[in-house]
C-alpha positions in Angstrom: -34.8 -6.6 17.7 -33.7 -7.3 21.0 -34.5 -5.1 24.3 -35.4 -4.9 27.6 -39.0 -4.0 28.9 -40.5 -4.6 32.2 -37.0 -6.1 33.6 -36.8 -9.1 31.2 -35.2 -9.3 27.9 -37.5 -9.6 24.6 -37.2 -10.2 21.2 -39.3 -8.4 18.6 -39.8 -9.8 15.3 -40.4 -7.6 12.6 -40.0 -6.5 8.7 -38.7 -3.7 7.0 -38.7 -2.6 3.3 -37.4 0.6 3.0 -38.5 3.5 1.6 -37.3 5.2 -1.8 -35.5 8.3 -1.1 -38.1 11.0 -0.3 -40.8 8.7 0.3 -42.6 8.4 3.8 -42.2 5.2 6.0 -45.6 3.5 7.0 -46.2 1.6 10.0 -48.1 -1.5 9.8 -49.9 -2.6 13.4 -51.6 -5.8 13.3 -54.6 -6.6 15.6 -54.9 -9.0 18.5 -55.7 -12.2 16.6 -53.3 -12.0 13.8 -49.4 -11.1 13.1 -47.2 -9.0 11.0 -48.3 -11.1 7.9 -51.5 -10.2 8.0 -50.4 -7.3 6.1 -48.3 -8.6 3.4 -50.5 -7.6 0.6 -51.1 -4.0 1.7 -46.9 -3.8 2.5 -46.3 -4.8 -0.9 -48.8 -3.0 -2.7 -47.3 0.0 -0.5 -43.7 -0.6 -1.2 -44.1 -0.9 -5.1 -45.3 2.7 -4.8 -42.4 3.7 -3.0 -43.1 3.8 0.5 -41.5 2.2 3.3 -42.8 -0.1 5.6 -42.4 -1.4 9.3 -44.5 -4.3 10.3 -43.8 -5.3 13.9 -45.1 -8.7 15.6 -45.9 -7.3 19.0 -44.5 -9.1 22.1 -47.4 -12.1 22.7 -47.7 -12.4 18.8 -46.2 -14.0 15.5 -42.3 -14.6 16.0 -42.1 -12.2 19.0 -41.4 -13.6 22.4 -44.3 -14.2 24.4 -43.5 -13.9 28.1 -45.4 -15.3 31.0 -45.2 -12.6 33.2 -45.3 -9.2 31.1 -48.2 -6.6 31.4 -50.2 -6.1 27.9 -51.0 -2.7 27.8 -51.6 -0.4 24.6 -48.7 1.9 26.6 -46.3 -0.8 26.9 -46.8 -2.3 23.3 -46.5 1.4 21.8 -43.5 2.0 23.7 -42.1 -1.4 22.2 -42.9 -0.2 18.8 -41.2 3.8 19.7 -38.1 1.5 20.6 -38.2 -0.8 17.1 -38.5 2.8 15.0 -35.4 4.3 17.0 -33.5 1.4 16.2 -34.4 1.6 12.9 -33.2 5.6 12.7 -36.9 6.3 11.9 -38.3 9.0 13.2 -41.5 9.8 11.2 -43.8 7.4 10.6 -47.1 7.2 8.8 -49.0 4.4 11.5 -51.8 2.3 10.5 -53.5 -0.1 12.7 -56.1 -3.1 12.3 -57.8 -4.1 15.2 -56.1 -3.8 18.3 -53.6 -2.2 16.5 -55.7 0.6 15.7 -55.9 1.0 19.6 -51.7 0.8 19.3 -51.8 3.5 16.6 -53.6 5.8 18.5 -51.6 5.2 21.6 -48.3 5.7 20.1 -49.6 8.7 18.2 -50.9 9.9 22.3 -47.5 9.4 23.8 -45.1 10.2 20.3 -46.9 13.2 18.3 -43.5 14.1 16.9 -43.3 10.7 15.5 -46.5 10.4 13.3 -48.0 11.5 10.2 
């Protein structure tokens, strides 16, 4: 996904299997030392059953860009995330996170209530 944040353009690399009709969307957040594959098991266990998942590489990680100059912040990477899920015509999410991705989750859940289950 490509879009702007903090004045400079980014790329977001991410996956998607969507859900079966009726089924909830899960969102996968990976933790500081890792990327989006680090939950390739759980995704597929998850997506067998019917759910759908999204499993961003946050900006700095996996096949994301990784700009110089950009300020890391929980805010900043949940807003990224908000941004991938719009794109994506998701609006309800279930959101797990691993690591520092549980300090994501709880950050987008903060700032997007409407968004999470």
């Amino acid at each position: 996904m490509a879009f702007e944040s903090q004045g400079q353009g980014l790329t977001m690399a991410y996956m998607h299997l969507p859900a079966k009709e009726g089924q909830p969307t899960v969102l996968l957040l990976h933790g500081k030392n890792f990327a989006s594959s680090y939950w390739e098991t759980t995704a597929n266990w998850l997506h067998e059953h019917g759910y759908g998942d999204v499993i961003p590489d946050q900006i700095g990680f996996g096949k994301s860009d990784k700009p110089v100059n950009y300020q890391y912040s929980f805010a900043a990477l949940a807003n990224n995330t908000k941004q991938l899920l719009t794109s994506l015509n998701l609006e309800d999410v279930i959101v797990t996170g691993h690591s520092m991705g549980g300090m994501v989750a709880s950050r987008f859940a903060l700032n997007y209530p409407g968004s999470v289950s």
